[in-house]
C-alpha positions as CSV (number, residue, x, y, z in Angstrom):
1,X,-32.7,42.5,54.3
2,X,-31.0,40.7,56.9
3,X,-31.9,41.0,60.6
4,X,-29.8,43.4,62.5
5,X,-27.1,41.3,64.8
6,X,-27.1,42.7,68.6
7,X,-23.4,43.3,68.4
8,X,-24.3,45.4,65.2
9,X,-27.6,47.3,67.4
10,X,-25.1,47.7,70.2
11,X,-22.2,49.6,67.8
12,X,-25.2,51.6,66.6
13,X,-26.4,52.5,69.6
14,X,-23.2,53.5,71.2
15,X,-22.1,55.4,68.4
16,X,-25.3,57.4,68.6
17,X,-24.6,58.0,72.1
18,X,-21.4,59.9,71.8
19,X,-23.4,62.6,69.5
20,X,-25.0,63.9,72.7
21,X,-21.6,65.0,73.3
22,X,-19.9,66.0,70.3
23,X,-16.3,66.9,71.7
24,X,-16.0,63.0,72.0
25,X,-15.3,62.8,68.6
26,X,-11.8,64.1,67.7
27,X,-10.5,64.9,63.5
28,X,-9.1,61.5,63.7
29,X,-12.2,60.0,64.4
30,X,-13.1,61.2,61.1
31,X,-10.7,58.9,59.1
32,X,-9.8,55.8,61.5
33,X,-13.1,54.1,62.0
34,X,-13.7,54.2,58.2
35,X,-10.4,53.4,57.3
36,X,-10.9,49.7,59.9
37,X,-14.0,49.4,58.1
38,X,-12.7,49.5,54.6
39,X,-9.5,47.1,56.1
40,X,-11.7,44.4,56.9
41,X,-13.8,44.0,54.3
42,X,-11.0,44.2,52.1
43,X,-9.7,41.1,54.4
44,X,-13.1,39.6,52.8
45,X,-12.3,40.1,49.6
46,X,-9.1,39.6,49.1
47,X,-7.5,43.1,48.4
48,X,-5.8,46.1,49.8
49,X,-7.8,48.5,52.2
50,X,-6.6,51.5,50.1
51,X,-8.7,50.2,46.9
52,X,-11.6,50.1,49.3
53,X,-14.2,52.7,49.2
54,X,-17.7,53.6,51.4
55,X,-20.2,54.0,49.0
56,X,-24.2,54.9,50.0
57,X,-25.9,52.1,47.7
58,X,-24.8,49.6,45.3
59,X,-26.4,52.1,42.5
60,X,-23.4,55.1,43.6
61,X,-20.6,52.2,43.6
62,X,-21.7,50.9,40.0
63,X,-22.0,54.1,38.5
64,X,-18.9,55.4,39.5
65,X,-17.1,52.6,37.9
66,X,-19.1,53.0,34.9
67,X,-18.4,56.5,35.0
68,X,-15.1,55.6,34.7
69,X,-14.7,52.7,31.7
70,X,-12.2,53.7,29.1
71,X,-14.8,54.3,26.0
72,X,-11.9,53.1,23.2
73,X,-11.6,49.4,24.5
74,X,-14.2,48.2,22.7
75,X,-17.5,48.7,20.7
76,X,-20.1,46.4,23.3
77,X,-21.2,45.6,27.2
78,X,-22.3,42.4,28.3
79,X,-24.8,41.9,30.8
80,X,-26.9,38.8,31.6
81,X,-30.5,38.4,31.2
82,X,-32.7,40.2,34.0
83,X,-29.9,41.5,35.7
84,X,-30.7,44.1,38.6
85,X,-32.0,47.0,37.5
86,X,-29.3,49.2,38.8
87,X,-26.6,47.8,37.3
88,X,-28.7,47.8,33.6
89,X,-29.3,51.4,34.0
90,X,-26.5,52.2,34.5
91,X,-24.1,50.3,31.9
92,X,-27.3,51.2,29.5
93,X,-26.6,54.6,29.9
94,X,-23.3,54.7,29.0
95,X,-23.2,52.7,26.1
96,X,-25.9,55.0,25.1
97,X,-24.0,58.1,25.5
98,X,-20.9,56.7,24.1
99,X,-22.4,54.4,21.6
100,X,-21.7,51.0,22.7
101,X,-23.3,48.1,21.4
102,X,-25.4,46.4,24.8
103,X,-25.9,42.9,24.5
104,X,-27.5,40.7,26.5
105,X,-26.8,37.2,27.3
106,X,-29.9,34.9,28.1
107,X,-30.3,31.6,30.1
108,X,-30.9,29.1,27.5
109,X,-34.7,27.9,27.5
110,X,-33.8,24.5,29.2
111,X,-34.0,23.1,32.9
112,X,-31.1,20.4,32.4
113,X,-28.0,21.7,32.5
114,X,-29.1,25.3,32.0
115,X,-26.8,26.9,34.8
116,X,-23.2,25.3,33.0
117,X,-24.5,26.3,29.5
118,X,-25.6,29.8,30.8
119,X,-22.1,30.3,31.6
120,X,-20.8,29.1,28.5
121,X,-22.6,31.5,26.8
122,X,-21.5,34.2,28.7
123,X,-17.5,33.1,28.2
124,X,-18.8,32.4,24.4
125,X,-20.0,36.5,24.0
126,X,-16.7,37.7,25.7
127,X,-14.6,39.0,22.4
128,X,-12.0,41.5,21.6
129,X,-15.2,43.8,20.6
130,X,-16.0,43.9,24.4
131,X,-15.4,47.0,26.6
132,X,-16.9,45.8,29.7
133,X,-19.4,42.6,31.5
134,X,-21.7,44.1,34.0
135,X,-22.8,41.4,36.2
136,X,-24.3,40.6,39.9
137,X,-21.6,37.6,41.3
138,X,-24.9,35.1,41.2
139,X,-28.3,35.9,39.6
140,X,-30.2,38.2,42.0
141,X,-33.6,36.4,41.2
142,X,-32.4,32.8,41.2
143,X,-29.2,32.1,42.7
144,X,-27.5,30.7,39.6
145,X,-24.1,31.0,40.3
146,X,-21.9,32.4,37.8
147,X,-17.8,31.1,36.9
148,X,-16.3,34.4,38.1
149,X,-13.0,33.3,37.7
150,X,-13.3,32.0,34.2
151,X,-14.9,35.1,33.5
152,X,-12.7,37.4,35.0
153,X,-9.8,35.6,32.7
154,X,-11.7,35.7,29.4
155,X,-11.8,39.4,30.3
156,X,-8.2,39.6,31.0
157,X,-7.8,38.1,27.7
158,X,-9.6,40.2,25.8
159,X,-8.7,43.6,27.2
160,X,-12.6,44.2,28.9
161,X,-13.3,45.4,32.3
162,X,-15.3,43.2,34.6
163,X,-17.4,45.1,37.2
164,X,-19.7,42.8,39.9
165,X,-22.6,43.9,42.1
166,X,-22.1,41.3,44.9
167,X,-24.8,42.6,46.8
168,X,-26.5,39.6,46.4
169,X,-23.8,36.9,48.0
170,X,-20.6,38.8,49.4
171,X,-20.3,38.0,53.0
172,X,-22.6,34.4,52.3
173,X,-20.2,33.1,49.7
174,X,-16.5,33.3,49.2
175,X,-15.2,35.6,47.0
176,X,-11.7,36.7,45.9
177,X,-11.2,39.3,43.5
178,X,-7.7,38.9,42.9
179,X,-8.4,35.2,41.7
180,X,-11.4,36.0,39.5
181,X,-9.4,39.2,38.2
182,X,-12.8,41.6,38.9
183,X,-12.0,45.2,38.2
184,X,-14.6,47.0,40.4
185,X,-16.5,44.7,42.9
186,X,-19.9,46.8,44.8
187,X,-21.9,45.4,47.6
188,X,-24.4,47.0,49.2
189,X,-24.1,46.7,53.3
190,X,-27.7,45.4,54.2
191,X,-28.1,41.8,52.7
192,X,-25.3,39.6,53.3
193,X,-22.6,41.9,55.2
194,X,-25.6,42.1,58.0
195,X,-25.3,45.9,58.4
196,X,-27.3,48.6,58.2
197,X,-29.5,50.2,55.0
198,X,-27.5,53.2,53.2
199,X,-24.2,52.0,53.2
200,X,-21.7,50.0,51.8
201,X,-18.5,49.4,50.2
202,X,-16.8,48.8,47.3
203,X,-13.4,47.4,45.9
204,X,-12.1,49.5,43.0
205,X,-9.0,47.9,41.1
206,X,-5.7,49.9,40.2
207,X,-7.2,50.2,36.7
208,X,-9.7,53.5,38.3
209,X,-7.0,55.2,41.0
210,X,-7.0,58.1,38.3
211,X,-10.8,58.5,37.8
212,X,-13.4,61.0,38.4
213,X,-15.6,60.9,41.5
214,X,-19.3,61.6,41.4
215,X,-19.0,64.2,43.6
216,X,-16.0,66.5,44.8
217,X,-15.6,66.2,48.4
218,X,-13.2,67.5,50.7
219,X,-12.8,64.5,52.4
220,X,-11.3,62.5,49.5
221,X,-8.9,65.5,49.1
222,X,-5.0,64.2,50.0
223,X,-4.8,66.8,52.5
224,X,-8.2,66.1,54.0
225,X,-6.6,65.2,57.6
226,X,-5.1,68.6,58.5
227,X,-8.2,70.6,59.3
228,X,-6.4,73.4,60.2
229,X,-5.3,73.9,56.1
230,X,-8.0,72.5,54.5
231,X,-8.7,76.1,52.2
232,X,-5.0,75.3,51.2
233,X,-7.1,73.8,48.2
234,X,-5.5,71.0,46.6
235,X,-5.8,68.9,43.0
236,X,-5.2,65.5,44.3
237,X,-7.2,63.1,45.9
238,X,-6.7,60.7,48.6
239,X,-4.7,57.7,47.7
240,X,-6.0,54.2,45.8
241,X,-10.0,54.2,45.6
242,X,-9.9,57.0,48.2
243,X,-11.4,59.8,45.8
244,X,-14.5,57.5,45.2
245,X,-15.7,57.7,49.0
246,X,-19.3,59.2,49.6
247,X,-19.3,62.3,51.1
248,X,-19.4,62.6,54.7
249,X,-18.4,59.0,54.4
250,X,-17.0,58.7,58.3
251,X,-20.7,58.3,59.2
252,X,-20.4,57.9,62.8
253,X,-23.3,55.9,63.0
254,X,-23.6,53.1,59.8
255,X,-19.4,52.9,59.8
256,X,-19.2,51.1,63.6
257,X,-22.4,49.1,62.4
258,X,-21.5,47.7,59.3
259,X,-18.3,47.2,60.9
260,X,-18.9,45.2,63.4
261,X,-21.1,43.1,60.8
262,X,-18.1,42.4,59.1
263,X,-16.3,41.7,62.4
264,X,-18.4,39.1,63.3
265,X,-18.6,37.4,59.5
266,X,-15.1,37.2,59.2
267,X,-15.0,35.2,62.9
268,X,-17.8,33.1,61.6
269,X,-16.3,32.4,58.2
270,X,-18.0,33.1,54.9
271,X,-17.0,29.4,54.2
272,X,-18.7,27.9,57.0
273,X,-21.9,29.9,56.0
274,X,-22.1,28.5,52.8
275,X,-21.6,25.2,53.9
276,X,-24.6,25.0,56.8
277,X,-27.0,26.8,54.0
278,X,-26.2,23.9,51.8
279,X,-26.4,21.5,54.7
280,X,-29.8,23.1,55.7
281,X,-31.0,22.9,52.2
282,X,-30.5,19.3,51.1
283,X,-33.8,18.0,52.6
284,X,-35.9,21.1,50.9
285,X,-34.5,20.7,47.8
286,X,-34.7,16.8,47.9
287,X,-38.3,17.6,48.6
288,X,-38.8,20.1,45.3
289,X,-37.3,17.7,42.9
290,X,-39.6,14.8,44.1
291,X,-42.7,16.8,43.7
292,X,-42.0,18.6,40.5
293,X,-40.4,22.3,41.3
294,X,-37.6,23.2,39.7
295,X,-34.5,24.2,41.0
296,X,-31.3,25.1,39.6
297,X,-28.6,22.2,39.6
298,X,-25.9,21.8,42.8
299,X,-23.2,23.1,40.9
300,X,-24.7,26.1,39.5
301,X,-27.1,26.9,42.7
302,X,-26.3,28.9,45.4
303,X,-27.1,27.4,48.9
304,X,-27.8,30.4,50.7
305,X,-30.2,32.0,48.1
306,X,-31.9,30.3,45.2
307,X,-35.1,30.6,42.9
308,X,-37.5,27.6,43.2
309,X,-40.3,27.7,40.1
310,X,-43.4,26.4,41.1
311,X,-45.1,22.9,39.2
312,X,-48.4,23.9,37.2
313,X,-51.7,24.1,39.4
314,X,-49.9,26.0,42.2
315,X,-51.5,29.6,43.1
316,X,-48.7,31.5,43.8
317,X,-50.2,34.3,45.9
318,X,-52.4,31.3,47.5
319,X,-49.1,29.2,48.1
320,X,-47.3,32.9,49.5
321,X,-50.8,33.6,51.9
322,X,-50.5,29.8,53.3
323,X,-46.4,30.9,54.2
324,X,-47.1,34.2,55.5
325,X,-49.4,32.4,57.7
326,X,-47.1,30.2,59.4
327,X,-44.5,32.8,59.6
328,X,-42.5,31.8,57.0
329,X,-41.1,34.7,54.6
330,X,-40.2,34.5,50.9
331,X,-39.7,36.9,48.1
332,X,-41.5,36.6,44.7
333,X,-38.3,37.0,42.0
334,X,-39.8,36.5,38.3
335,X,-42.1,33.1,37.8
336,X,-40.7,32.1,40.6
337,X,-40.0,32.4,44.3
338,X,-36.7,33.1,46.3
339,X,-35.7,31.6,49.0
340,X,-33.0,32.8,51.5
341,X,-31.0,30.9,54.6
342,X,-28.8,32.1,56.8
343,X,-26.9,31.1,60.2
344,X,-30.3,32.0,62.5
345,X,-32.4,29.8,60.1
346,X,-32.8,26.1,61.9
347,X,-33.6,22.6,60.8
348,X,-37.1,23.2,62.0
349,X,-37.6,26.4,60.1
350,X,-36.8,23.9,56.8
351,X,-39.4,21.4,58.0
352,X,-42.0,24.0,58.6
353,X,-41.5,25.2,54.6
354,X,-41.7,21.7,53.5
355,X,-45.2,21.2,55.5
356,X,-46.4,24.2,54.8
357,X,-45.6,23.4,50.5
358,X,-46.8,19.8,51.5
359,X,-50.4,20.9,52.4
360,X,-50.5,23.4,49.6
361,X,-49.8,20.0,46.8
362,X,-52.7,18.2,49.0
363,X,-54.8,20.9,48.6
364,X,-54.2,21.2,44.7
365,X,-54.4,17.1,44.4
């Protein structure tokens, strides 16, 4: 999770305020703060605000595209190796019900070069036997970063659909899904868009403005603004990605948060925070590779989250205790561990990492 901005605590608050009077908030106010909020993070992503819908988690957003895959494109899904659970589950599911072939792509079992030749075996599995790649834009547990774009074209080529969970990097790492050709693109809000928990958005391509929703609403209804007719009952649904909005989805509370998040990324420039996490980063990785971690290479490596896997003779939960203890938090992904920077992380928050592993190698020596 990432801390809660003050800009994003005061939206929240002030939003919470204006229940104790409910006659503040008009029928507009139903449509025009979620309808900013989907404009802007479309300006993140690179597409228009009517393909944009409010989802509740990154679980409702992949399943609806699932949902929604043609099931005569092709007789297999791709996904890679350990991918988050809630995107297996789901693309499992439906190959399940609709007897699709799932096939998994794993990391080859090599620490040079592994992150290029992952990728190459992902563009090598892409065929005209694929109906869909289910993948998170870098690896949730590591950081490797994937070649969306070169993905996204093999796709193209080859007539599959490419859905992304980019919980794990969208608003920390640029991202364009016109240019990488992604068909559905989910993100939850709490990570890297800095908002809230139980909300979040997700871009849904041209390719699904005829799908089903999970759930019928009347608020994705094309007549949902004229509450004076809404038992007029209608068949169609708002326009572009509209029909896949969560229920209720003007939340007057989590929109103006997760809002403002996006308000203040977009000013900082999802650019810019890449480039300090890498900046920030050089002396701890330097620091790994001298004294026998591994981390994934530059290329292939995220710089504001990535997996470092410990050298033999290192207690894990001994080297986690000795962190905690100086105040310095990390998350335990697979073999390894995760480490995550931001824009509030500091020069001396690195050094204090690199002591603290530094102490933990003397103790093992």
């Amino acid at each position: 999770m990432s801390p809660l901005l003050r800009s994003v605590e005061e939206a929240g608050i002030h939003a919470m305020q204006l229940k104790r009077n409910p006659i503040q908030i008009t029928p507009n106010d139903f449509f025009t703060g979620a309808d900013k909020l989907r404009e802007n993070f479309g300006k993140l992503v690179n597409c228009p605000t009517q393909q944009v819908a409010i989802i509740p988690s990154a679980s409702y957003g992949l399943s609806t595209a699932i949902r929604n895959l043609p099931i005569d494109n092709g007789i297999k899904a791709l996904v890679v190796a350990d991918e988050f659970p809630s995107g297996y589950y789901s693309i499992e599911k439906w190959c399940r019900e609709n007897g699709k072939h799932l096939v998994t792509v794993k990391p080859p079992s090599v620490t040079v070069s592994r992150g290029k030749d992952w990728n190459q075996g992902i563009l090598d599995a892409i065929d005209p036997d694929t109906a869909v790649v289910v993948m998170s834009s870098i690896h949730w547990a590591d950081g490797t970063m994937y070649d969306l774009k070169a993905i996204g074209q093999k796709c193209r080529e080859n007539g599959a659909l490419f859905i992304v969970d980019g919980t794990q990097s969208v608003g920390a790492l640029p991202i364009d899904v016109q240019e990488c050709r992604i068909d559905a693109l989910v993100c939850a809000g709490y990570k890297w868009l800095m908002g809230p928990y139980s909300i979040g958005l997700a871009y849904y391509s041209e390719v699904f403005n005829n799908g089903e929703p999970l759930e019928e609403s009347w608020m994705t209804r094309s007549n949902a603004q004229d509450f004076a007719n809404l038992t007029k009952y209608v068949d169609s649904y708002s326009p572009g990605a509209g029909r896949y909005n969560v229920g209720e989805f003007s939340n007057f509370i989590l929109v103006p948060m997760l809002n403002a998040a996006i308000v203040q990324i977009l000013a900082w420039g999802v650019q810019n925070i890449q480039d300090y996490g890498e900046t920030l980063a050089r002396p701890m990785i330097r620091f790994f590779r001298e004294n026998g971690f591994w981390v994934e290479e530059d290329d292939f490596r995220a710089k504001h989250l990535f997996g470092v896997m410990l050298p033999q003779g290192i207690n894990r939960e001994k080297l986690l205790l000795s962190l905690k203890e100086e105040q310095i938090y990390v998350s335990v992904r697979g073999e390894g561990i995760r480490i995550s920077l931001h824009l509030f992380n500091t020069e001396e928050d690195v050094e204090a990492l690199i002591n603290a592993f530094r102490n933990i190698l003397a103790e093992n020596q």
